[in-house]
VOLODO-171387 format. One record per residue (C-alpha): residue number from 1; residue in one letter; z, x, y. Coordinates in nm, 2 decimals, padded with zeros to 4 digits, m for minus. Each point is the difference from the previous one (the first is absolute). Layout:
# VOLODO-171387
- NUM	a	Z	X	Y
...
END
This chain:
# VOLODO-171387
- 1	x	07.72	m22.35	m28.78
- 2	x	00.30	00.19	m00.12
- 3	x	m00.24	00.32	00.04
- 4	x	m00.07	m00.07	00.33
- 5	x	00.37	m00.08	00.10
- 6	x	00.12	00.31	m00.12
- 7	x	m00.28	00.17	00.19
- 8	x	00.13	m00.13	00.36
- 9	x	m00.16	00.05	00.34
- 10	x	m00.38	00.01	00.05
- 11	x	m00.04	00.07	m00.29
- 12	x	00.16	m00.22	m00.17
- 13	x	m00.19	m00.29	00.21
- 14	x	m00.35	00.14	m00.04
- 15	x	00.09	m00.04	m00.42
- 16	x	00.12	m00.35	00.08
- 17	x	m00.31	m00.09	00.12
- 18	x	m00.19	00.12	m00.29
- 19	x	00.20	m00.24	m00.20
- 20	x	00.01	m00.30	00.19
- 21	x	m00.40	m00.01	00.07
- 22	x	00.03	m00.22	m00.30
- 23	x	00.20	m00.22	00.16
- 24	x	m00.20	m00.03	00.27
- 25	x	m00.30	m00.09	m00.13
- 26	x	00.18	m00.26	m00.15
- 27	x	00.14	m00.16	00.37
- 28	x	m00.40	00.05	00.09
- 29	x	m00.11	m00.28	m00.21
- 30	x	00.07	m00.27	00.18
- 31	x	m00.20	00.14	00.24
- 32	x	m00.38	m00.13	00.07
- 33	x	m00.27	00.26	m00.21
- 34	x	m00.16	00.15	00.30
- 35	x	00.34	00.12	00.15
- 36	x	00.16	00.07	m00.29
- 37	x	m00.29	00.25	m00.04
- 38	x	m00.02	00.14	00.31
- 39	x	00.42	00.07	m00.01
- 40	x	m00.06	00.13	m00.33
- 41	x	m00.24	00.23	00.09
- 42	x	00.20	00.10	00.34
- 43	x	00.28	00.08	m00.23
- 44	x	m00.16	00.17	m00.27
- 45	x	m00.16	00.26	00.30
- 46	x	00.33	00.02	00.15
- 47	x	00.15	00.09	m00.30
- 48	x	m00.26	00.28	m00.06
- 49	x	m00.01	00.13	00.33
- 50	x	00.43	00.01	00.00
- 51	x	m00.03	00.21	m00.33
- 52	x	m00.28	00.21	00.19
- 53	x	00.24	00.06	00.26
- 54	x	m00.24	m00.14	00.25
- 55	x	00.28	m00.20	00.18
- 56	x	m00.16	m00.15	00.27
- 57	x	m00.31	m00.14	m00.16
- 58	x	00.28	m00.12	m00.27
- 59	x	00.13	m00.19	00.27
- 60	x	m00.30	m00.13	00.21
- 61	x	m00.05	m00.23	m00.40
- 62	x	00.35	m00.06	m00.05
- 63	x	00.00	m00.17	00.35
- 64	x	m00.32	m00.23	m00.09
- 65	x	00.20	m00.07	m00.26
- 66	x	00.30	m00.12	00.11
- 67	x	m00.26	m00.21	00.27
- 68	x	m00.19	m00.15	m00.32
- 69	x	00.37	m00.11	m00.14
- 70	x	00.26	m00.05	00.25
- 71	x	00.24	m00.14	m00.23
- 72	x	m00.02	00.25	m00.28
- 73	x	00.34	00.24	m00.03
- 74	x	m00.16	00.28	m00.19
- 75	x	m00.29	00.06	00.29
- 76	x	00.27	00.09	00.23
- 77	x	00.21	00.20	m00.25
- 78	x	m00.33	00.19	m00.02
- 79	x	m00.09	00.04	00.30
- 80	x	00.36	00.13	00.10
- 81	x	m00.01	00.27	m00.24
- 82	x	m00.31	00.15	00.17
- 83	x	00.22	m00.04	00.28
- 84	x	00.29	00.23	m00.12
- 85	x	m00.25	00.21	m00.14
- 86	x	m00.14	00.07	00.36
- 87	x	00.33	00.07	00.15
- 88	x	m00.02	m00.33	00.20
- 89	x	00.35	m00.17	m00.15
- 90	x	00.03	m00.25	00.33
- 91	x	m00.36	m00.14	m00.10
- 92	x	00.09	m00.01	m00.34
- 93	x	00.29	m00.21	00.06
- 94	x	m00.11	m00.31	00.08
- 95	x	m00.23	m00.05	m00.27
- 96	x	00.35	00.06	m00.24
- 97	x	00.15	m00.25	00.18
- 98	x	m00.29	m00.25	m00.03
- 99	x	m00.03	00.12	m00.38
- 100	x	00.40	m00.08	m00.02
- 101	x	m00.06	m00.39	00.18
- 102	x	m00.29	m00.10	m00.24
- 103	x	00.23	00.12	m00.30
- 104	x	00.39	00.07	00.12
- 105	x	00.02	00.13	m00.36
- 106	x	m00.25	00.21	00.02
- 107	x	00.25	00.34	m00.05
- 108	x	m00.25	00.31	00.03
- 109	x	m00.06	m00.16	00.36
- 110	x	00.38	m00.04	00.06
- 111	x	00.08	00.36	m00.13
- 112	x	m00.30	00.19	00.19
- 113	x	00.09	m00.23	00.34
- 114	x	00.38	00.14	m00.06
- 115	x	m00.10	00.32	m00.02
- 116	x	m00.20	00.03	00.33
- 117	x	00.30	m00.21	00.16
- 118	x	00.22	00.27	m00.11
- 119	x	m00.24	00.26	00.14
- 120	x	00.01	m00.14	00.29
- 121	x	00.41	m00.02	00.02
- 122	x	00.00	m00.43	m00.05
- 123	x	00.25	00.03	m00.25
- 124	x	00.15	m00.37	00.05
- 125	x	m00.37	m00.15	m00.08
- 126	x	m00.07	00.29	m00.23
- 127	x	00.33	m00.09	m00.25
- 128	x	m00.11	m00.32	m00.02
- 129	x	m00.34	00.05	m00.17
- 130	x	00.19	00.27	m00.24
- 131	x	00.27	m00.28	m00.03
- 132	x	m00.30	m00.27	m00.10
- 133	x	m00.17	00.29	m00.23
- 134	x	00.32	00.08	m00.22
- 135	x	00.06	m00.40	00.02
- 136	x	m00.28	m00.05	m00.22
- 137	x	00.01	00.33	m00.21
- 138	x	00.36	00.16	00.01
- 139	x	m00.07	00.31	m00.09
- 140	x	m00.27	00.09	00.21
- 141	x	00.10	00.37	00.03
- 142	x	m00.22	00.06	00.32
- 143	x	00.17	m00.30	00.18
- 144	x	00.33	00.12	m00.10
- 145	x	m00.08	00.34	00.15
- 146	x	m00.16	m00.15	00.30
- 147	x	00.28	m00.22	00.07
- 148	x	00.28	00.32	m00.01
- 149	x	m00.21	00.16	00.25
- 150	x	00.01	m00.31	00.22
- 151	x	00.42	00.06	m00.02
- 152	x	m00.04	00.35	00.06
- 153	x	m00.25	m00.03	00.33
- 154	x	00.25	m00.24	00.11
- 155	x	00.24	00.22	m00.02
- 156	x	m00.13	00.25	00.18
- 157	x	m00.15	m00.21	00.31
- 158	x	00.37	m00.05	00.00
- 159	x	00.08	00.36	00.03
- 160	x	m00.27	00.07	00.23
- 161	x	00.10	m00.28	00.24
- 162	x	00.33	00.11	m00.01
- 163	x	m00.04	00.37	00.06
- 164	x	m00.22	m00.11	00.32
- 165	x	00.23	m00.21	00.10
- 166	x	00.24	00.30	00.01
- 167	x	m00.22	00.22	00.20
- 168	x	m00.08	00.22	m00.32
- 169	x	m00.38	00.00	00.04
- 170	x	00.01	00.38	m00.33
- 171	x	00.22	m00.31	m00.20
- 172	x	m00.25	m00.25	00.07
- 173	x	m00.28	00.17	m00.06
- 174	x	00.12	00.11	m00.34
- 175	x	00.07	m00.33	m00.09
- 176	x	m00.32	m00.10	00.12
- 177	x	m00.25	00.28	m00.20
- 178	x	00.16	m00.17	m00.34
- 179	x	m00.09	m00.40	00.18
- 180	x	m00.36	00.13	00.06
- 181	x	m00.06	00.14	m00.38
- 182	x	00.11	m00.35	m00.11
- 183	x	m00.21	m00.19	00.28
- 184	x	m00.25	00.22	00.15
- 185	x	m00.19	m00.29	00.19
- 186	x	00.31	m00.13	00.18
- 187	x	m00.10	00.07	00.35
- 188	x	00.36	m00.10	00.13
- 189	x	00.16	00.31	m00.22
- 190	x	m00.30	00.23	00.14
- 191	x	00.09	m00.10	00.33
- 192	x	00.34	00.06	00.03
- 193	x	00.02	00.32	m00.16
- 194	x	m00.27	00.10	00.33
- 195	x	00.25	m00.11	00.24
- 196	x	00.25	00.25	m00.19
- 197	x	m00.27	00.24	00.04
- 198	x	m00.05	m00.03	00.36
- 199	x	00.41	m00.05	00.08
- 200	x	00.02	00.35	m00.16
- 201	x	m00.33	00.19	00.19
- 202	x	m00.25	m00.02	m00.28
- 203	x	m00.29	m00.21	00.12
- 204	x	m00.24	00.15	m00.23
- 205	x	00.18	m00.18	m00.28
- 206	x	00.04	m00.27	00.15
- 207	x	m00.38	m00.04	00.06
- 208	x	m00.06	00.04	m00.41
- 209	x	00.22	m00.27	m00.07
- 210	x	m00.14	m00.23	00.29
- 211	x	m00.39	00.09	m00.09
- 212	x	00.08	m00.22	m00.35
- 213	x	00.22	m00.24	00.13
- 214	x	m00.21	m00.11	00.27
- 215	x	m00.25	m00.09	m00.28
- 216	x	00.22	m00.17	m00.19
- 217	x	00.04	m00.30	00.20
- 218	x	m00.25	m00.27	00.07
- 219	x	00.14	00.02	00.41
- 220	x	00.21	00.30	00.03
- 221	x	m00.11	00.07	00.40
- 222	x	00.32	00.14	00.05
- 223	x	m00.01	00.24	m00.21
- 224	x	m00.39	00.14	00.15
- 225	x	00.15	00.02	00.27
- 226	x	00.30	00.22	m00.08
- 227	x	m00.25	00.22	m00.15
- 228	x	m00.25	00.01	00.32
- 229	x	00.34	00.12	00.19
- 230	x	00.11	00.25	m00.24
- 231	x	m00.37	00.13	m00.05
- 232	x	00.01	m00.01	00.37
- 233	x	00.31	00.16	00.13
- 234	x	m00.14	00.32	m00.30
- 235	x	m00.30	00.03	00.21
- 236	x	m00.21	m00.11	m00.21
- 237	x	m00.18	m00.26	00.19
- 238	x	m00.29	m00.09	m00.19
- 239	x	00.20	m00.12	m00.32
- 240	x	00.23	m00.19	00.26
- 241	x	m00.32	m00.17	00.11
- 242	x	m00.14	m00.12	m00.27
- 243	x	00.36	m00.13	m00.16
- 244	x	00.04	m00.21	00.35
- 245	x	m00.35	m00.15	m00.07
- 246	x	00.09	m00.12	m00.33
- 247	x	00.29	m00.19	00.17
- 248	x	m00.24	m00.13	00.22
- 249	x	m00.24	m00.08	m00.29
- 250	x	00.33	m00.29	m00.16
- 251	x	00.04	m00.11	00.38
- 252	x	m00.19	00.09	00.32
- 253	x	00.26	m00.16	00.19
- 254	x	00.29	00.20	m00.11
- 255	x	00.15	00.13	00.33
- 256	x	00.20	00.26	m00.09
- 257	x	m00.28	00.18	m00.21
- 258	x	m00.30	m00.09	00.29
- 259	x	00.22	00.15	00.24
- 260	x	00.04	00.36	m00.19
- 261	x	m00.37	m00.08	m00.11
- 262	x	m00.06	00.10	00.39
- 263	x	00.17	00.29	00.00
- 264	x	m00.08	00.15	m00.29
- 265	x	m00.41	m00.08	00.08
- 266	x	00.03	00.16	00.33
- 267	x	00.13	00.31	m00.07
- 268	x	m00.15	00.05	m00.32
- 269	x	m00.30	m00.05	00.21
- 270	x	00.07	00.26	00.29
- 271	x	00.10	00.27	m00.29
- 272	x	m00.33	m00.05	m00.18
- 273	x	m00.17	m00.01	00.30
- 274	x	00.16	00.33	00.15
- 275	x	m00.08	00.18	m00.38
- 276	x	m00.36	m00.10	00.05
- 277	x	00.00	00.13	00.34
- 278	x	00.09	00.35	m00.12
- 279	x	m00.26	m00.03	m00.26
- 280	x	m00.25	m00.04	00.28
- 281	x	00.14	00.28	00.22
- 282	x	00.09	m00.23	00.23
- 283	x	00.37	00.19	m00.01
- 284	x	00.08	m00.15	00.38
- 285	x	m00.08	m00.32	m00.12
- 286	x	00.25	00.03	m00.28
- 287	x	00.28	00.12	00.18
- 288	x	m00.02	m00.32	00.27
- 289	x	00.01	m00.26	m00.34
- 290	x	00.35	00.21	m00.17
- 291	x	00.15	m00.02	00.35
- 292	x	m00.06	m00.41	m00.05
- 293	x	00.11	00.03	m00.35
- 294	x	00.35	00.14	00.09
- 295	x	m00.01	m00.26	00.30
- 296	x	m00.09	m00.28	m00.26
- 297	x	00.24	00.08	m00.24
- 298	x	00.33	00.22	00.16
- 299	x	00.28	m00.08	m00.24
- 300	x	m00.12	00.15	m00.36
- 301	x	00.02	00.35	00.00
- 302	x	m00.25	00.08	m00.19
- 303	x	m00.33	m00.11	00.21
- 304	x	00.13	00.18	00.37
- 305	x	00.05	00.27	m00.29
- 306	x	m00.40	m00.01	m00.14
- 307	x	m00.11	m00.04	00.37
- 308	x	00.16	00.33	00.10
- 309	x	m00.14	00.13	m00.25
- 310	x	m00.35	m00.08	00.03
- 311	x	00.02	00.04	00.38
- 312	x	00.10	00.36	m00.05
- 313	x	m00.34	00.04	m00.22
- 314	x	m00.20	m00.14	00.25
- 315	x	00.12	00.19	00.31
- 316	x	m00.05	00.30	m00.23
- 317	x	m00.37	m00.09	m00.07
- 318	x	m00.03	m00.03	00.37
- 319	x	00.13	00.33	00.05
- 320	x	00.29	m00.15	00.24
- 321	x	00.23	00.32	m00.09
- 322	x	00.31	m00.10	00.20
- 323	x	00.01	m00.37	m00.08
- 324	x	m00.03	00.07	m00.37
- 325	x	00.26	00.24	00.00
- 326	x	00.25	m00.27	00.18
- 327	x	m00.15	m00.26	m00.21
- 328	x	m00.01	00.17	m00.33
- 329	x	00.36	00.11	00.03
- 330	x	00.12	m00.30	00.08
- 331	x	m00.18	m00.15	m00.34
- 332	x	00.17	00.34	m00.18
- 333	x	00.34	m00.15	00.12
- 334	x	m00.05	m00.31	m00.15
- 335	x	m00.12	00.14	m00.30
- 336	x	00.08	00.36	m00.10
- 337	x	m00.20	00.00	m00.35
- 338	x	m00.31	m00.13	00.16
- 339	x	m00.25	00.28	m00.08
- 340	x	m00.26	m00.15	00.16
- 341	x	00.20	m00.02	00.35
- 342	x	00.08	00.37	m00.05
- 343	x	m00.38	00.09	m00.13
- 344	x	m00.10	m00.19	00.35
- 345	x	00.24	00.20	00.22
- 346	x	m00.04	00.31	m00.13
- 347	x	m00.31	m00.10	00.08
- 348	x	00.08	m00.11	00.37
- 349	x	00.16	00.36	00.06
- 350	x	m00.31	00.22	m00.14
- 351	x	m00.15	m00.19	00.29
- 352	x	00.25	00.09	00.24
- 353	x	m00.03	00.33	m00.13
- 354	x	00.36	00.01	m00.12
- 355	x	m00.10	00.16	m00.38
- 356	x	00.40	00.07	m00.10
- 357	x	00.07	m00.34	00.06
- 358	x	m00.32	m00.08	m00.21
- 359	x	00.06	00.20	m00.31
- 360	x	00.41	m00.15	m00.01
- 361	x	m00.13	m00.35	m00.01
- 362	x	m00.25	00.05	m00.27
- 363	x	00.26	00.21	m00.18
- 364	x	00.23	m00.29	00.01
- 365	x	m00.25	m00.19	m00.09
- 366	x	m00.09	00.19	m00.30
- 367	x	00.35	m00.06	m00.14
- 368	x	m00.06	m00.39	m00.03
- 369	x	m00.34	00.07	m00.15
- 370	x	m00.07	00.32	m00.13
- 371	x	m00.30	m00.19	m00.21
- 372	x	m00.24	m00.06	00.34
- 373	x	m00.26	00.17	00.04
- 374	x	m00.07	m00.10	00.34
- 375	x	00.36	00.15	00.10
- 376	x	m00.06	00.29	m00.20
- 377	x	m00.33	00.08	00.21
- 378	x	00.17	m00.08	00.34
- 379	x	00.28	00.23	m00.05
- 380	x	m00.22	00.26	m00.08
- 381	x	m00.21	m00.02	00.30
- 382	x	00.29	00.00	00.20
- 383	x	00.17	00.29	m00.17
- 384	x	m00.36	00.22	00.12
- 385	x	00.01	m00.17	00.34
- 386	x	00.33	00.10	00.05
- 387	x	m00.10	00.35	m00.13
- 388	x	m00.27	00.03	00.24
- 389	x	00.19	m00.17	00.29
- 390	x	00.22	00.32	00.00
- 391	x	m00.30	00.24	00.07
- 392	x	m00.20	m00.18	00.18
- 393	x	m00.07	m00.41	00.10
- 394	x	m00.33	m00.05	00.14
- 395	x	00.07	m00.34	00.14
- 396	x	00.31	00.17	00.16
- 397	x	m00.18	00.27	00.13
- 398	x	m00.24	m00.27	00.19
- 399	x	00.27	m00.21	00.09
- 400	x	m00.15	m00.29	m00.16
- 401	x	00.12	m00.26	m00.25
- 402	x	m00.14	00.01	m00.34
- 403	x	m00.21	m00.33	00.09
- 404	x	m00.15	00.12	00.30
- 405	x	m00.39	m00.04	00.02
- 406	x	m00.23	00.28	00.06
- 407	x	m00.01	m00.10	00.36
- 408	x	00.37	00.08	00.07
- 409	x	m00.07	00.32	m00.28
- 410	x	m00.23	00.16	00.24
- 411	x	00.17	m00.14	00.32
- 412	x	00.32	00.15	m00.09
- 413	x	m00.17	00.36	m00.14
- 414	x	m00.18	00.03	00.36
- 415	x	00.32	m00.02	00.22
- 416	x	00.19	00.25	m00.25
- 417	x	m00.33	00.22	m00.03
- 418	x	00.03	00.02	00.37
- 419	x	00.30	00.07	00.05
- 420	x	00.03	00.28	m00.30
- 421	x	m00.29	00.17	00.08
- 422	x	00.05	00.37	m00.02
- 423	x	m00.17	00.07	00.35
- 424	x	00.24	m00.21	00.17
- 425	x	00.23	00.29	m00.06
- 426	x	00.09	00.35	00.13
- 427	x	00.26	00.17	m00.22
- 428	x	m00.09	00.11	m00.31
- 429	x	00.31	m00.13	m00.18
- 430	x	m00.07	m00.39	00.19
- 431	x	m00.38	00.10	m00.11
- 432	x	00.06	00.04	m00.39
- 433	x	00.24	m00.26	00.00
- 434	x	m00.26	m00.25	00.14
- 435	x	m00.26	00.13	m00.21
- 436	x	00.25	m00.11	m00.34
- 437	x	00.03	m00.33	00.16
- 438	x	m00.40	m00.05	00.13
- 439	x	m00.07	00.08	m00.37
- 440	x	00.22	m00.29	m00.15
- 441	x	m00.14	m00.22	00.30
- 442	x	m00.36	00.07	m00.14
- 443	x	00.10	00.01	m00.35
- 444	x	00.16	m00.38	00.04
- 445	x	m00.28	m00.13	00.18
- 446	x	m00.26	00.15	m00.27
- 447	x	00.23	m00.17	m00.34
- 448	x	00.02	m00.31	00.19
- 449	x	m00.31	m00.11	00.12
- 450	x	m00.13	00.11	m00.34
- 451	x	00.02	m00.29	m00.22
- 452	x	00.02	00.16	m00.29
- 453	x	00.20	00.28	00.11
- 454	x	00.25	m00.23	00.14
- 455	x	00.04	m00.26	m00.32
- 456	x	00.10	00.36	m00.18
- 457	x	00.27	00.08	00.26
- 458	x	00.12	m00.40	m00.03
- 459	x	00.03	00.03	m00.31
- 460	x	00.24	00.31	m00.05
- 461	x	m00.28	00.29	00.00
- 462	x	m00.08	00.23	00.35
- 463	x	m00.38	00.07	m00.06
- 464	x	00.05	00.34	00.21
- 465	x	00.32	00.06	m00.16
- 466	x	m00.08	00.41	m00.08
- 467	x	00.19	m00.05	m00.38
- 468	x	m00.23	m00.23	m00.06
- 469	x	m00.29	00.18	00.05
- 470	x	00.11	00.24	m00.25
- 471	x	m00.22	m00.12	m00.26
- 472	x	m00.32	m00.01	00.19
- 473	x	m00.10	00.38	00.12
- 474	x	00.29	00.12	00.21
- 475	x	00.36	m00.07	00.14
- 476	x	m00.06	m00.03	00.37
- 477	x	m00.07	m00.31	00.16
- 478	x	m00.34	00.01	00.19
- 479	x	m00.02	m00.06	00.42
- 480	x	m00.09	m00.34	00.05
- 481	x	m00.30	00.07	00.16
- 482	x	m00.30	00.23	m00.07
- 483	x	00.20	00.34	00.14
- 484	x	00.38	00.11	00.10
- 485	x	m00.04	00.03	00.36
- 486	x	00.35	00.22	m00.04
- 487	x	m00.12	00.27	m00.26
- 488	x	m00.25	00.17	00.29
- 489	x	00.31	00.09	00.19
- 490	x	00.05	00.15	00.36
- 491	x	m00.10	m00.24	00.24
- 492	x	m00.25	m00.30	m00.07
- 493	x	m00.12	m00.35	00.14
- 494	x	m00.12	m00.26	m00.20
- 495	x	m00.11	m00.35	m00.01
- 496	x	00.12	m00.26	m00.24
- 497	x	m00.12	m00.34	m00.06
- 498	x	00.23	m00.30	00.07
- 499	x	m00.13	m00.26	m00.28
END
């Protein structure tokens, strides 16, 4: 037994067991052949299993046999070190304490049941199983030990108390990093170093001292629901959810958490609802369920600041030009560094045909994440349709938006083909002039009512751009139509189709 003292901890019960089976079999033979067998036998394959490291079929026999022998210390000794091996301390406790009233002497109960006491910051109950231990063996080296770091963690709840107390939440946190090594399943210690957290703007850390002690109690609704809010107030609303549920889950009729429980279920819903919406293309849809988001939930910054955000996508989808634009840069306003706000604008004024304004917000953009290749690409584009804008813009030739259907294409080329048609004209100066401009009204109307000719010009590239044509027999772009009704010269009437 000394072995096994010396050893301490787990391991130091799992030896003790191996020497007191003998004493067990011993208390089991008073006990009628039959159950004495089948307790043996539950025992002996708990034993195995343990030593396996197959905990929970260890367990499933060690709990048949503290059912076969109710009365017997040593079955709940055991079965509390599967316990502590498993991580589960608060299970393991009570079959200490019911190992501790069969045999109040029984000391590697009393030391392991002071050791999880201390653990979880109990040091009035924990000194007095140390106390008992050194009682019966004074020089019990790991109860001595034990028993100085109950002083010290008194100490230092001291400290921490008194350095909150004081408003000094640095102090009190110090104090209380030293209290957690000593009792890391103190859920009271856990707590109040959060609310030092939050009281100095760091609710991330308060949430990964919360997650644990939340846990650590058998009813600690409180504290799941300081974590839904926290999770909640972040944005991060489906982790709020499903902490408000476990309150819910200890008591249904908890007021305070049913009441957020509401909240945080309905907008959670609408936001889900409005991502799914976009997923479908149903980008109208969307835009309708953010706008009852930031009417659900107006106070936290950070949702009215998603919805903007998302709302400027969507009008871009829907090629809205001028509502994205306000939109967008009312999101950029809100949040500078947002590349995807700026992506989406730049966007919004490549649509509005405004490419300088284009290229400076996926610059900017660039500069908080020169690793995308998605802003990469977009600046790009726009750098070649700013490039081409300054020769010559097909869509602002037509007068048409860079939406506009082949309807409005062809509606808005007949009007200006009209119009610029050389024999509407006298002079020969007003005569060459209209020629230049019937030529760019035909040459717009031919890229784009092309499909493919216009997805090249969209994308950065004029398909009747002479330079490039270089590469494929010649440097002169070609007449739109079968002849160049201007090369015959002198005087000439021709006929021109319209669609």
């Amino acid at each position: 037994m000394e072995w096994c003292r010396r050893a301490g901890g787990v391991s130091g019960l799992l030896c003790s067991l191996s020497l007191l089976s003998v004493l067990l079999d011993i208390q089991l033979d008073g006990v009628l052949g039959a159950t004495h067998a089948e307790i043996e036998h539950h025992l002996e394959m708990g034993r195995k299993l343990l030593a396996a490291g197959q905990l929970a079929e260890a367990l499933s026999h060690y709990h048949s046999a503290v059912d076969g022998d109710s009365k017997n210390y040593l079955t709940y000794y055991k079965r509390a070190a599967v316990f502590l091996a498993m991580g589960r301390s608060k299970s393991a406790l009570p079959d200490l304490t019911r190992a501790i009233e069969l045999k109040p002497d029984f000391l590697p109960a009393r030391l392991q049941r002071g050791n999880i006491l201390l653990k979880q910051g109990n040091t009035q109950e924990a000194r007095e199983d140390f106390n008992m231990v050194l009682q019966r063996s004074a020089d019990h080296r790991e109860a001595q030990e034990q028993l100085m770091r109950a002083s010290e963690l008194e100490d230092l709840q001291e400290e921490a108390q008194a350095a909150y107390h004081q408003g000094d939440y640095s102090g009190t946190i110090n104090a209380l990093e030293k209290v957690i090594e000593i009792s890391p399943w103190d859920p009271k210690s856990r707590e109040l170093r959060a609310d030092c957290y939050i009281r100095m703007g760091d609710p991330q850390k308060a949430i990964q001292d919360l997650t644990p002690a939340a846990r650590l109690s058998n009813d600690n609704r409180a504290a799941f629901l300081k974590l839904s809010l926290l999770h909640y107030s972040l944005g991060e609303h489906h982790e709020s959810l499903i902490h408000i549920r476990e309150c819910l889950k200890l008591d249904q009729d908890d007021k305070d958490c049913f009441i957020h429980y509401k909240q945080v279920k309905k907008l959670s819903k609408l936001l889900d609802s409005a991502e799914e919406s976009i997923q479908q293309g149903r980008h109208q849809e969307a835009i309708e369920k953010f706008e009852s988001a930031m009417t659900t939930e107006p106070n936290i910054q950070f949702y009215t600041n998603l919805a903007k955000e998302r709302i400027c996508f969507c009008l871009v989808q829907l090629q809205l030009a001028t509502e994205a634009i306000d939109v967008c840069s009312e999101a950029h306003q809100r949040e500078p560094r947002n590349t995807n706000i700026l992506r989406d604008r730049a966007e919004a004024y490549i649509l509005n045909q405004d490419y300088e304004k284009a290229v400076e917000d996926y610059q900017e953009a660039k500069e908080f994440d020169s690793d995308s290749n998605t802003i990469s690409e977009g600046l790009k584009r726009a750098q070649k349709l700013l490039k081409i804008s300054r020769k010559r813009d097909y869509y602002k030739i037509l007068g048409v938006s860079r939406n506009a259907n082949k309807q409005e294409i062809i509606k808005a080329y007949r009007k200006l083909a009209q119009q610029w048609h050389p024999d509407n004209f006298q002079s020969e100066a007003d005569k060459k002039e209209a020629e230049k401009k019937f030529i760019d009204v035909v040459s717009a109307k031919e890229v784009l009512t092309d499909p493919e000719m216009r997805q090249k010009f969209d994308a950065g590239e004029d398909p009747l751009d002479p330079e490039s044509q270089q590469g494929e027999g010649g440097g002169q772009r070609a007449w739109p139509f079968h002849f160049n009704p201007f090369d015959s010269g002198g005087n000439f009437h021709f006929k021109f189709e319209y669609n």
